[in-house]
PyMOL Python script that loads the backbone (N, CA, C, O; Angstrom):
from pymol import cmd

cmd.read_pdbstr("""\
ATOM      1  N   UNK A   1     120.552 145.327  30.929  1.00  0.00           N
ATOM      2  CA  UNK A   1     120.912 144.216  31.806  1.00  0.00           C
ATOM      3  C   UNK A   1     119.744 143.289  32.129  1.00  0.00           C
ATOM      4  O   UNK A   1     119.892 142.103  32.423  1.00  0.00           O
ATOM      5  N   UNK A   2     118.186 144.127  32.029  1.00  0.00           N
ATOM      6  CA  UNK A   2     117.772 142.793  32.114  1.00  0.00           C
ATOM      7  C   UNK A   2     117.579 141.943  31.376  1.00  0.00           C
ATOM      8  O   UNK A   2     117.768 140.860  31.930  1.00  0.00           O
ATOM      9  N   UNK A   3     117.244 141.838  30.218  1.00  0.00           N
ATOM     10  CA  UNK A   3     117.727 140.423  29.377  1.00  0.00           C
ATOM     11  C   UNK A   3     118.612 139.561  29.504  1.00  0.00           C
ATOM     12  O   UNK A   3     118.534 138.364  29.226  1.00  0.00           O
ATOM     13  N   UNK A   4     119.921 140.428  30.141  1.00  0.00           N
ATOM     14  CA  UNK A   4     121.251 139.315  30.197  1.00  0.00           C
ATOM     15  C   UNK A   4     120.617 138.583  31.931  1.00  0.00           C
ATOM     16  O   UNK A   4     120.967 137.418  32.119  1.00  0.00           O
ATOM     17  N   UNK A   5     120.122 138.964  32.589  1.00  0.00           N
ATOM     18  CA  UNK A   5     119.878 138.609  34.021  1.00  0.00           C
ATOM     19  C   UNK A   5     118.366 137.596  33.930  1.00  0.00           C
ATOM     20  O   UNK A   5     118.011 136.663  34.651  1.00  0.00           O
ATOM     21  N   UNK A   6     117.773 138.158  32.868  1.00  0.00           N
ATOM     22  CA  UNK A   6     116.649 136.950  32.803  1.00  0.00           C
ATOM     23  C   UNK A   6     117.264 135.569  32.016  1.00  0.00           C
ATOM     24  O   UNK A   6     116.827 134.498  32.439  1.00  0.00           O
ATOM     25  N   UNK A   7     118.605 135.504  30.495  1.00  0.00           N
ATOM     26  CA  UNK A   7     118.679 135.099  30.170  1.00  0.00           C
ATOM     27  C   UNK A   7     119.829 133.622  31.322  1.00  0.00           C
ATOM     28  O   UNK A   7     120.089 132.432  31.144  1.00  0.00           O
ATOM     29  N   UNK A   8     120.161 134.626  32.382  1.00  0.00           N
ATOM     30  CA  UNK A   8     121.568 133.988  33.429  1.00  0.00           C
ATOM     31  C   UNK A   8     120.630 133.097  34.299  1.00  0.00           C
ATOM     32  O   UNK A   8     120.961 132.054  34.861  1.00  0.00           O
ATOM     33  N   UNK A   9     119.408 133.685  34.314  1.00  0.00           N
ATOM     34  CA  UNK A   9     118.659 132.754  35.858  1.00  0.00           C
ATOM     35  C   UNK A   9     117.350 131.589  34.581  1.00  0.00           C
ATOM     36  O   UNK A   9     116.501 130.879  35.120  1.00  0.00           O
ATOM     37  N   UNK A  10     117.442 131.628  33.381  1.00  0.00           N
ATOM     38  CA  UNK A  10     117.038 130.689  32.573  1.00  0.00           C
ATOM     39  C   UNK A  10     118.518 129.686  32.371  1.00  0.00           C
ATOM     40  O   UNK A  10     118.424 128.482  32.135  1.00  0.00           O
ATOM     41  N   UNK A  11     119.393 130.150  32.460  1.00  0.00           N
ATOM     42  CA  UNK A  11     120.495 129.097  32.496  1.00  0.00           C
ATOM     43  C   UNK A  11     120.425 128.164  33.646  1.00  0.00           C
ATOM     44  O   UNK A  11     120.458 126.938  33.537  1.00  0.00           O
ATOM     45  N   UNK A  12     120.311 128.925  34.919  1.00  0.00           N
ATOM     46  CA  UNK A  12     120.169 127.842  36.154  1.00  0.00           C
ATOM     47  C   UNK A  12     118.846 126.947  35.917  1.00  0.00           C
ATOM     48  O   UNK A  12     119.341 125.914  36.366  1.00  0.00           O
ATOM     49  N   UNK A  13     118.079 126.720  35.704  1.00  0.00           N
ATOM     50  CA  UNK A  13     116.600 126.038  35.212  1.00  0.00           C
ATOM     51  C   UNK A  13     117.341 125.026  34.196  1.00  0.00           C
ATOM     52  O   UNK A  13     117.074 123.828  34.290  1.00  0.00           O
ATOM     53  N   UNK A  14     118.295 125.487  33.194  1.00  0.00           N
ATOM     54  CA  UNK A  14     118.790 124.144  32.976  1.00  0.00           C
ATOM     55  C   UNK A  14     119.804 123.734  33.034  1.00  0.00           C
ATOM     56  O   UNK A  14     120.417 123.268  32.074  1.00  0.00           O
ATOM     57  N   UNK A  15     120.446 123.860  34.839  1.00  0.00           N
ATOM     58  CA  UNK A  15     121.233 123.010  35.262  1.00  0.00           C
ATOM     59  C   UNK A  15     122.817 124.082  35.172  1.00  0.00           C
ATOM     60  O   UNK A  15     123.877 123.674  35.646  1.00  0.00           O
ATOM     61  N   UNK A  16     122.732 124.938  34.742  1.00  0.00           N
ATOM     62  CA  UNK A  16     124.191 125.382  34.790  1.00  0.00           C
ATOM     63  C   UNK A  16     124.173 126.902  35.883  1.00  0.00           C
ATOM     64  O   UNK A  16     123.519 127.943  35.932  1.00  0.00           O
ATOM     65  N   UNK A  17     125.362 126.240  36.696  1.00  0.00           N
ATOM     66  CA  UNK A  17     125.898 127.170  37.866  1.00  0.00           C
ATOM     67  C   UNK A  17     126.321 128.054  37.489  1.00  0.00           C
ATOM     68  O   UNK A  17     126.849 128.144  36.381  1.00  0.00           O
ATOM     69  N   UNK A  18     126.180 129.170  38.499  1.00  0.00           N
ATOM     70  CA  UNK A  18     127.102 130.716  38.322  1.00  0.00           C
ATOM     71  C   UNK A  18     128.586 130.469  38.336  1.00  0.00           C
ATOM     72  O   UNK A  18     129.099 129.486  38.870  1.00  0.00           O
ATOM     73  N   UNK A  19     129.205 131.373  37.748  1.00  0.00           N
ATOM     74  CA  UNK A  19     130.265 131.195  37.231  1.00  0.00           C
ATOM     75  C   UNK A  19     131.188 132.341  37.809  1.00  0.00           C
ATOM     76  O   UNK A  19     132.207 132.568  37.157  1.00  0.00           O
ATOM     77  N   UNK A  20     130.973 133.067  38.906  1.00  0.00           N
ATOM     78  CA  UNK A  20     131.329 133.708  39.483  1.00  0.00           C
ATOM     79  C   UNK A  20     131.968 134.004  40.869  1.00  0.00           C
ATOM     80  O   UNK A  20     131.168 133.674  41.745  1.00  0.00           O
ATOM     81  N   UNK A  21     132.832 134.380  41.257  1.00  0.00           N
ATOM     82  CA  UNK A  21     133.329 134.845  42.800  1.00  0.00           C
ATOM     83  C   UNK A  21     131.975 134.864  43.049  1.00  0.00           C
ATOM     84  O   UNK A  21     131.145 135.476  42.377  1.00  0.00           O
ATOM     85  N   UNK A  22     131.610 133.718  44.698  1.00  0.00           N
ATOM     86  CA  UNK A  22     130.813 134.403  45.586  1.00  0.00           C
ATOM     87  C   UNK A  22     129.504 133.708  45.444  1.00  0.00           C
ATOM     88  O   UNK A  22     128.626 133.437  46.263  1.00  0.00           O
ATOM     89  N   UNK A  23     129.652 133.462  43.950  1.00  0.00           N
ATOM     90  CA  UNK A  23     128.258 132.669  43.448  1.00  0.00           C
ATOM     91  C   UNK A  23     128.167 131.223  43.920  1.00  0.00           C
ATOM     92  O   UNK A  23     128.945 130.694  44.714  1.00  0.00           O
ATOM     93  N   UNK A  24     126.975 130.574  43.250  1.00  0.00           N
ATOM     94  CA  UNK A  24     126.549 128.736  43.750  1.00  0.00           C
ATOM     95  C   UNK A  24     127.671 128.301  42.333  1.00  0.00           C
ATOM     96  O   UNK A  24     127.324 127.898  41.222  1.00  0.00           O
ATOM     97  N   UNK A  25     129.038 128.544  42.835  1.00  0.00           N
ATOM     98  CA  UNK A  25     129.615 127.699  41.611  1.00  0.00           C
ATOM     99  C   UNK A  25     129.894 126.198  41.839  1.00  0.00           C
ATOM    100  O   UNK A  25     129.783 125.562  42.887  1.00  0.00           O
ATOM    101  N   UNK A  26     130.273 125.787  40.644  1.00  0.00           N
ATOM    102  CA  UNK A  26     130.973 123.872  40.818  1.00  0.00           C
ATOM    103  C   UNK A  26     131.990 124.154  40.496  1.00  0.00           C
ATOM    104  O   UNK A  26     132.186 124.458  39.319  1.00  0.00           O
ATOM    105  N   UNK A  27     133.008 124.157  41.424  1.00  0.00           N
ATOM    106  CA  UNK A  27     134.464 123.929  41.319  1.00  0.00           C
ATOM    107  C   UNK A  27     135.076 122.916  40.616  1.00  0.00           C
ATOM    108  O   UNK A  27     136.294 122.772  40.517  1.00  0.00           O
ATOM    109  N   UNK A  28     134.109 122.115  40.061  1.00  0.00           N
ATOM    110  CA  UNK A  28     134.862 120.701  39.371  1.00  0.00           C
ATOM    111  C   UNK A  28     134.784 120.975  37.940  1.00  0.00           C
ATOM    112  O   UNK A  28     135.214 120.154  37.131  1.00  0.00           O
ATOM    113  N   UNK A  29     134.173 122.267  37.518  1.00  0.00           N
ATOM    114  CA  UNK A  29     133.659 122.959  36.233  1.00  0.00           C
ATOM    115  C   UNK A  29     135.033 123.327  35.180  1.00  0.00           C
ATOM    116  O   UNK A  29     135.170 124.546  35.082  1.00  0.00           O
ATOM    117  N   UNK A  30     135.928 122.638  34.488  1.00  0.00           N
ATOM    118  CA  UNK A  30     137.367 123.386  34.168  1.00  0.00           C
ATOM    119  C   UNK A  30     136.596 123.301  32.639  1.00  0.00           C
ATOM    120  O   UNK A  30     135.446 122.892  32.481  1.00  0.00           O
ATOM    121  N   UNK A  31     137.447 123.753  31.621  1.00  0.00           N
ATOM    122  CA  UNK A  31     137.644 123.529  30.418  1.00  0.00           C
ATOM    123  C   UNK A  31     136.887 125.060  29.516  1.00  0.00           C
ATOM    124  O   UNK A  31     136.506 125.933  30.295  1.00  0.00           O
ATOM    125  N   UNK A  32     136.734 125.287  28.369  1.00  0.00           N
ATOM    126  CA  UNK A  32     135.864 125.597  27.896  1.00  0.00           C
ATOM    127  C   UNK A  32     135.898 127.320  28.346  1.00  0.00           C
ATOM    128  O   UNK A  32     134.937 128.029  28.046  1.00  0.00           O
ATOM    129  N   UNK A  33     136.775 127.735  28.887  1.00  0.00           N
ATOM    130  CA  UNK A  33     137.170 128.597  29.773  1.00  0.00           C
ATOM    131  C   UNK A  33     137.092 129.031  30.710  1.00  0.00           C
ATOM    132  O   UNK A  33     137.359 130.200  30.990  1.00  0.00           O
ATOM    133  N   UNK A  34     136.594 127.946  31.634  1.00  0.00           N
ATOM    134  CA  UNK A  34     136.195 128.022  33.322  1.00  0.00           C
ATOM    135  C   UNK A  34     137.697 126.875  34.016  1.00  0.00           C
ATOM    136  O   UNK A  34     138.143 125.750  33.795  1.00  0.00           O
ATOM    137  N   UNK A  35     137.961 127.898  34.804  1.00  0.00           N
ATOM    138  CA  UNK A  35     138.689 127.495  35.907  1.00  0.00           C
ATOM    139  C   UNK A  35     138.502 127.463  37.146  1.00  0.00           C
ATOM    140  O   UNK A  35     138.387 128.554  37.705  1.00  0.00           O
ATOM    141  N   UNK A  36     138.412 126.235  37.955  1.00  0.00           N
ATOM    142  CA  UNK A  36     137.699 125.488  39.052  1.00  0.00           C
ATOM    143  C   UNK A  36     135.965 126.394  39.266  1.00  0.00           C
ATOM    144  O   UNK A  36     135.473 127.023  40.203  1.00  0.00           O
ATOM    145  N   UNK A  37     135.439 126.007  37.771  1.00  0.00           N
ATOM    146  CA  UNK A  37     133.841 126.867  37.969  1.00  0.00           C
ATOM    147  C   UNK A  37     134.187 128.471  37.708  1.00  0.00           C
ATOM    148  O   UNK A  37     133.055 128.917  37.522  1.00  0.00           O
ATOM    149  N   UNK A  38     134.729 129.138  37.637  1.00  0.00           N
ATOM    150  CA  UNK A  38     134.689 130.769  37.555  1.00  0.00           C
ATOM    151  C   UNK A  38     135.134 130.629  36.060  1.00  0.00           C
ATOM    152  O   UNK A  38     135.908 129.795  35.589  1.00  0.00           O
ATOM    153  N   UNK A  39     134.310 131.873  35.279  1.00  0.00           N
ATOM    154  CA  UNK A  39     134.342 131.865  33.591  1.00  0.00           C
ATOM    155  C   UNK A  39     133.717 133.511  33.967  1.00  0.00           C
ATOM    156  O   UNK A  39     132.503 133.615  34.143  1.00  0.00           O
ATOM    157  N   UNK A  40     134.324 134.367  34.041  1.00  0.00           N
ATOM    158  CA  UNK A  40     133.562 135.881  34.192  1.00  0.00           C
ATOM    159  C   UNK A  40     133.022 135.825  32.859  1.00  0.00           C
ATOM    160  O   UNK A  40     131.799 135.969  32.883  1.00  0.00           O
ATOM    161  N   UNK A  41     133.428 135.691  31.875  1.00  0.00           N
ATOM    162  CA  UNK A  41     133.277 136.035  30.688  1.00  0.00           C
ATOM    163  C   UNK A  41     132.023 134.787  29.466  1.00  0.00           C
ATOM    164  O   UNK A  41     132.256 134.099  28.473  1.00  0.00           O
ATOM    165  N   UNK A  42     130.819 135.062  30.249  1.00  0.00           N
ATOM    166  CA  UNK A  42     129.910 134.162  29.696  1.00  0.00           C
ATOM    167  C   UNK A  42     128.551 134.257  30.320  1.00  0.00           C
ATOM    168  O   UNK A  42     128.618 134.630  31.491  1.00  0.00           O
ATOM    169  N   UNK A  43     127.218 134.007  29.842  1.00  0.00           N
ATOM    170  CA  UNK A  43     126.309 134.284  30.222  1.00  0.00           C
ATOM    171  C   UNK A  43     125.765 133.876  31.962  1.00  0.00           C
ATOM    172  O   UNK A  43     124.770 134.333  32.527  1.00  0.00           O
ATOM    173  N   UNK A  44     126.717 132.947  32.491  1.00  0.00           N
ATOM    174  CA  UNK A  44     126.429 132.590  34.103  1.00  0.00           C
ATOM    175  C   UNK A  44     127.650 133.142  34.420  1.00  0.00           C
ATOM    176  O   UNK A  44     127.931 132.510  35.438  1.00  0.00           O
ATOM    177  N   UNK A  45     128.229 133.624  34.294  1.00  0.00           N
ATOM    178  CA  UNK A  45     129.571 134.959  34.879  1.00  0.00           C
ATOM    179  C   UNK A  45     129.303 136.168  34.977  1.00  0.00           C
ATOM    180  O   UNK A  45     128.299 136.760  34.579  1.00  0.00           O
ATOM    181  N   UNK A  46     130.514 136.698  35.698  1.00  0.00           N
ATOM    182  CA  UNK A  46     129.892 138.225  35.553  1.00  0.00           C
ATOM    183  C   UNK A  46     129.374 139.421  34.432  1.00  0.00           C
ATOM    184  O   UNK A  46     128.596 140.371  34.358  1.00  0.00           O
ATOM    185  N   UNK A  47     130.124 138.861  33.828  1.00  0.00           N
ATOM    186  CA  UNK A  47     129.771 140.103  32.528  1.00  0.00           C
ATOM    187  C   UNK A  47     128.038 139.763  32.178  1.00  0.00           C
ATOM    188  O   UNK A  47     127.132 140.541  31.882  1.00  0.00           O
ATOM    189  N   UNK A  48     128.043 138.177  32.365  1.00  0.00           N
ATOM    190  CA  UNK A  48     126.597 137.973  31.472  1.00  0.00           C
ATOM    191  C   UNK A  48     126.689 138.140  30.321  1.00  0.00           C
ATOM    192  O   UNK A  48     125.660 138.718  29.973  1.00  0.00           O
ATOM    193  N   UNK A  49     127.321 137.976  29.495  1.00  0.00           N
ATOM    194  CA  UNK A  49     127.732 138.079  27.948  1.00  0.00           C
ATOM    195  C   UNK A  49     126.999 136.892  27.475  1.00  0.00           C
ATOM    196  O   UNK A  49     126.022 136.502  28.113  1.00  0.00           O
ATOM    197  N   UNK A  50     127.486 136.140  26.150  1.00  0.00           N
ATOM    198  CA  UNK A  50     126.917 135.315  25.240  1.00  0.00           C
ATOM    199  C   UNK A  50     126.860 134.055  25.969  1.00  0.00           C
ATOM    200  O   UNK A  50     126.506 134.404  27.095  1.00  0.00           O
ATOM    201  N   UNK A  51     126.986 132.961  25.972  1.00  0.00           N
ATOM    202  CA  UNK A  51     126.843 131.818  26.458  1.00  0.00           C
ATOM    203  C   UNK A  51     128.106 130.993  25.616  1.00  0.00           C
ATOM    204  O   UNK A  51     128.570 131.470  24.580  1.00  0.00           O
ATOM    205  N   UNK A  52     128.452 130.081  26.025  1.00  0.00           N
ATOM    206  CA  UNK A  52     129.429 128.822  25.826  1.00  0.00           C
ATOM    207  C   UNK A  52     128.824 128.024  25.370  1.00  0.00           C
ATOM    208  O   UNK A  52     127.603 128.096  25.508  1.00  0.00           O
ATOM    209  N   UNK A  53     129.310 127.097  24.751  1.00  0.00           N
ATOM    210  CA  UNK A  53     129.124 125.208  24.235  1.00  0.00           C
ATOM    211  C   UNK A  53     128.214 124.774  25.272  1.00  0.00           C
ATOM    212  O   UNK A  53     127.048 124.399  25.158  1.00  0.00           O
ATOM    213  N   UNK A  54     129.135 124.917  26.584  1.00  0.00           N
ATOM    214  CA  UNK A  54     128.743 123.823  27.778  1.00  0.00           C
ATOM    215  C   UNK A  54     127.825 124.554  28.266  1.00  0.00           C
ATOM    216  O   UNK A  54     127.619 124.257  29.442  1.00  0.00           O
ATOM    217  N   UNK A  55     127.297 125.229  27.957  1.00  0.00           N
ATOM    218  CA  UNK A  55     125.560 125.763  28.553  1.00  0.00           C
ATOM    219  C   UNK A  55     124.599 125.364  27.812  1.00  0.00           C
ATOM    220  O   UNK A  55     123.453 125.668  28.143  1.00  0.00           O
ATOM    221  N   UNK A  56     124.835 124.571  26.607  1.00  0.00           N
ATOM    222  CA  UNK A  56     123.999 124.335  25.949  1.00  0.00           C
ATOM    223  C   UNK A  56     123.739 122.701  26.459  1.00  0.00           C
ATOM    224  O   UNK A  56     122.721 122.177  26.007  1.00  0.00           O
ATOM    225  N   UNK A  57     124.318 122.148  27.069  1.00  0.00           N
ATOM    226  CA  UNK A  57     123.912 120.737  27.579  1.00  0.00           C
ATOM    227  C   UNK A  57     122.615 120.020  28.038  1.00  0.00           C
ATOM    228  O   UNK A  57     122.357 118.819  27.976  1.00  0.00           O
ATOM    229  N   UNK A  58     121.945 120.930  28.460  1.00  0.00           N
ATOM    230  CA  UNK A  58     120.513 120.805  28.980  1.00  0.00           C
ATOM    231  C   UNK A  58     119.411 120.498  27.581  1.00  0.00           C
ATOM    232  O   UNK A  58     118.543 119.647  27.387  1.00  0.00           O
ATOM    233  N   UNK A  59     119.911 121.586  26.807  1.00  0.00           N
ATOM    234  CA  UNK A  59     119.291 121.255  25.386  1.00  0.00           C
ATOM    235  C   UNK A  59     119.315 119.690  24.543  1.00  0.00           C
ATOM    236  O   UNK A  59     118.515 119.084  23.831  1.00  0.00           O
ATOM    237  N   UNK A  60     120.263 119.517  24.900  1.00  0.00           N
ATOM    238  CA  UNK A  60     120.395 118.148  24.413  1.00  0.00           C
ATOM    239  C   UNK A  60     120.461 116.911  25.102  1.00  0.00           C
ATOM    240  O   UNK A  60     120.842 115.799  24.737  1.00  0.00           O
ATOM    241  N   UNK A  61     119.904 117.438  26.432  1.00  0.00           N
ATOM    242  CA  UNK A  61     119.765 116.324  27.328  1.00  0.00           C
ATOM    243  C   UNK A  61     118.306 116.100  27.254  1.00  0.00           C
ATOM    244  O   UNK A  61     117.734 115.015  27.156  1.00  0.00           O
ATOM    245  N   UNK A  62     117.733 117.396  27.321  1.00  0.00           N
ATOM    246  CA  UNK A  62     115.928 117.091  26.625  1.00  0.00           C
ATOM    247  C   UNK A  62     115.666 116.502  25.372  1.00  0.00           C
ATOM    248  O   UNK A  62     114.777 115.656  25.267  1.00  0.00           O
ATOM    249  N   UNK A  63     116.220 116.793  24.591  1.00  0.00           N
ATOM    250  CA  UNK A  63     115.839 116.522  23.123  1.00  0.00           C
ATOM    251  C   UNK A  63     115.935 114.978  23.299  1.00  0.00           C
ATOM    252  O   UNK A  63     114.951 114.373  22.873  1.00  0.00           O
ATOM    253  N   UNK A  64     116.940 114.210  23.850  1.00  0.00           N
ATOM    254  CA  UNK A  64     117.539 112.744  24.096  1.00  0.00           C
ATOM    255  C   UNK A  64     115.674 112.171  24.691  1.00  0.00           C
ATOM    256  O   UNK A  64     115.075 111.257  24.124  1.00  0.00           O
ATOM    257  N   UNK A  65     114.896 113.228  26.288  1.00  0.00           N
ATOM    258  CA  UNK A  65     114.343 112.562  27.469  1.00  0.00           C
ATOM    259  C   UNK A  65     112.708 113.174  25.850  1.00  0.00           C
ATOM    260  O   UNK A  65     111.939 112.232  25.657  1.00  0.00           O
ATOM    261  N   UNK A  66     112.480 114.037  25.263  1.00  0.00           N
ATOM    262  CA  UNK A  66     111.637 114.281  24.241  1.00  0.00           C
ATOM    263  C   UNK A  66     111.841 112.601  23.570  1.00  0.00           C
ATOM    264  O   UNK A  66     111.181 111.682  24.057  1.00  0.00           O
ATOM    265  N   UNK A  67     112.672 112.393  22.595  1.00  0.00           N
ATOM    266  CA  UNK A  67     112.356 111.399  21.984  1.00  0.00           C
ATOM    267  C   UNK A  67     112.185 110.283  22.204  1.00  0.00           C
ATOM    268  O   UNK A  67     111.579 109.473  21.503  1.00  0.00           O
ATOM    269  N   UNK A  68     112.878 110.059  23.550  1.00  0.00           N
ATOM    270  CA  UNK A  68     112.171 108.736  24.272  1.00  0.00           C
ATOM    271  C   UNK A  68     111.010 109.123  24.403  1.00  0.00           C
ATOM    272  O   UNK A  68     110.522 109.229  23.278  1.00  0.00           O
ATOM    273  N   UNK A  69     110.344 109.377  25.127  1.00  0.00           N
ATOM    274  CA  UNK A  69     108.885 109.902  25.545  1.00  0.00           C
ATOM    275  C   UNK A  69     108.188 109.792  24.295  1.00  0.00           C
ATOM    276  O   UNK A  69     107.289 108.963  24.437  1.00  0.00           O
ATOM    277  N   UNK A  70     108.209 110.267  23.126  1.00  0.00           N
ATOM    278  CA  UNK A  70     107.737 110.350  22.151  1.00  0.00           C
ATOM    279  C   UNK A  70     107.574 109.638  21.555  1.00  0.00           C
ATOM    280  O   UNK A  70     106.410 109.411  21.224  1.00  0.00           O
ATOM    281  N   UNK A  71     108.855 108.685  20.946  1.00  0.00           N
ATOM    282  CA  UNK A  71     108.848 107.429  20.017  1.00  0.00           C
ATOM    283  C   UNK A  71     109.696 106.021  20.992  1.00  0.00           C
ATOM    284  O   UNK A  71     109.931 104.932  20.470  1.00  0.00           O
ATOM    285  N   UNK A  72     109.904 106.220  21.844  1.00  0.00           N
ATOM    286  CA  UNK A  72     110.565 105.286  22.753  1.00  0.00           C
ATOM    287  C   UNK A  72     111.634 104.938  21.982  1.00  0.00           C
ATOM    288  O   UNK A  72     111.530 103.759  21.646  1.00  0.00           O
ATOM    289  N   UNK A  73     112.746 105.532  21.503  1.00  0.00           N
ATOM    290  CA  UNK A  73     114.012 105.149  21.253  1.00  0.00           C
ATOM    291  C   UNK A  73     114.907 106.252  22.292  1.00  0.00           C
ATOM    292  O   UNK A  73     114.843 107.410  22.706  1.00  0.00           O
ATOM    293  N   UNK A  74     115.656 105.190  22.376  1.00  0.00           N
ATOM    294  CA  UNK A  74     116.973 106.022  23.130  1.00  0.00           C
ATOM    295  C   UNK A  74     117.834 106.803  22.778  1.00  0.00           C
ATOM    296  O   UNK A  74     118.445 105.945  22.141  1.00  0.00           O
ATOM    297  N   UNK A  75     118.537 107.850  22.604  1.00  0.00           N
ATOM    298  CA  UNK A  75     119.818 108.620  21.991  1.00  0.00           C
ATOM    299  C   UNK A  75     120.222 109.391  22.642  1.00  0.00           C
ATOM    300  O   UNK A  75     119.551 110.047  23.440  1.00  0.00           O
ATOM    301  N   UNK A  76     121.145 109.468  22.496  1.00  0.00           N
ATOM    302  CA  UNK A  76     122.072 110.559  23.134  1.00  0.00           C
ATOM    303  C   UNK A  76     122.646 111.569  22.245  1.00  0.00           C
ATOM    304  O   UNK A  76     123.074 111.319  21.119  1.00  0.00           O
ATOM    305  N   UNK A  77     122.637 112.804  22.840  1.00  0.00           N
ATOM    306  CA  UNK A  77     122.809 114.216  21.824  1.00  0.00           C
ATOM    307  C   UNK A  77     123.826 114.833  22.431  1.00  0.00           C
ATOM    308  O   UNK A  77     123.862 114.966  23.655  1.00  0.00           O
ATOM    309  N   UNK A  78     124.769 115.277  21.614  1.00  0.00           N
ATOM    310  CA  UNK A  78     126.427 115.811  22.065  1.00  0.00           C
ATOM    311  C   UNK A  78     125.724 117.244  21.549  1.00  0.00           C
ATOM    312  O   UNK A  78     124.715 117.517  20.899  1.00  0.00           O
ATOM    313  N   UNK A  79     126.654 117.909  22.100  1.00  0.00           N
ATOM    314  CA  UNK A  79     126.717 119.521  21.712  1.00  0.00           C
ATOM    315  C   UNK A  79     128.007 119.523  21.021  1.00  0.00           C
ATOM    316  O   UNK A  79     129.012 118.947  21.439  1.00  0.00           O
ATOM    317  N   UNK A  80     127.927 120.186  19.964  1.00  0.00           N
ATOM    318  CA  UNK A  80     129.287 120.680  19.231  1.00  0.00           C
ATOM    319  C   UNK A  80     129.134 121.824  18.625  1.00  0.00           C
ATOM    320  O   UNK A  80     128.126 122.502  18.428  1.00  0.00           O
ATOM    321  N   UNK A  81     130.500 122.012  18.281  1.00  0.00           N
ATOM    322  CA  UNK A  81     130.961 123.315  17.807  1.00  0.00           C
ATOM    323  C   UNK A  81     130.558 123.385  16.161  1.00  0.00           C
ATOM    324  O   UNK A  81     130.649 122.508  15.302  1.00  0.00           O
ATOM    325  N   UNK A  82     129.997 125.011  16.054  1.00  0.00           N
ATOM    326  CA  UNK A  82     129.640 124.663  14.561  1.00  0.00           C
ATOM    327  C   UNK A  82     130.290 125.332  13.279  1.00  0.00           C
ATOM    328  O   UNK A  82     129.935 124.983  12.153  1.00  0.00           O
TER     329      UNK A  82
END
""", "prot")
cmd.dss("prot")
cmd.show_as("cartoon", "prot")
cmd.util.cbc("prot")
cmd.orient("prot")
């Protein structure tokens, strides 16, 4: 468990809420298999299992704030399914 508990509190650092009864959830969180924010079944839920699509958002919100910084162009980076 601790890997899954170091890997759950590296999720909050980029931006994604617990996904649990009880927890700092966002109720406005649906889709993807979270209903109003609760997803037991994912690395910010209870089980702490694998991670979702939508946890990966942070990743590609840096990569976007990296290449500005870097080469000063703008882009925007989607997460998708592979």
């Amino acid at each position: 468990p601790d890997i899954e508990m170091a890997a759950h509190e590296a999720g909050h650092h980029m931006e994604n809420p617990d996904e649990y009864a009880g927890g700092a959830v966002d109720t406005t969180l649906n889709g993807d298999g979270a209903v109003n924010g609760i997803d037991a079944h994912n690395i910010m839920g209870q089980d702490m299992s694998r991670p979702k699509k939508r946890h990966y958002h942070a990743f590609a919100t840096m990569l976007g704030r990296l290449v500005q910084s870097r080469y000063g162009r703008a882009y925007t980076y989607d997460v998708v399914d592979k």
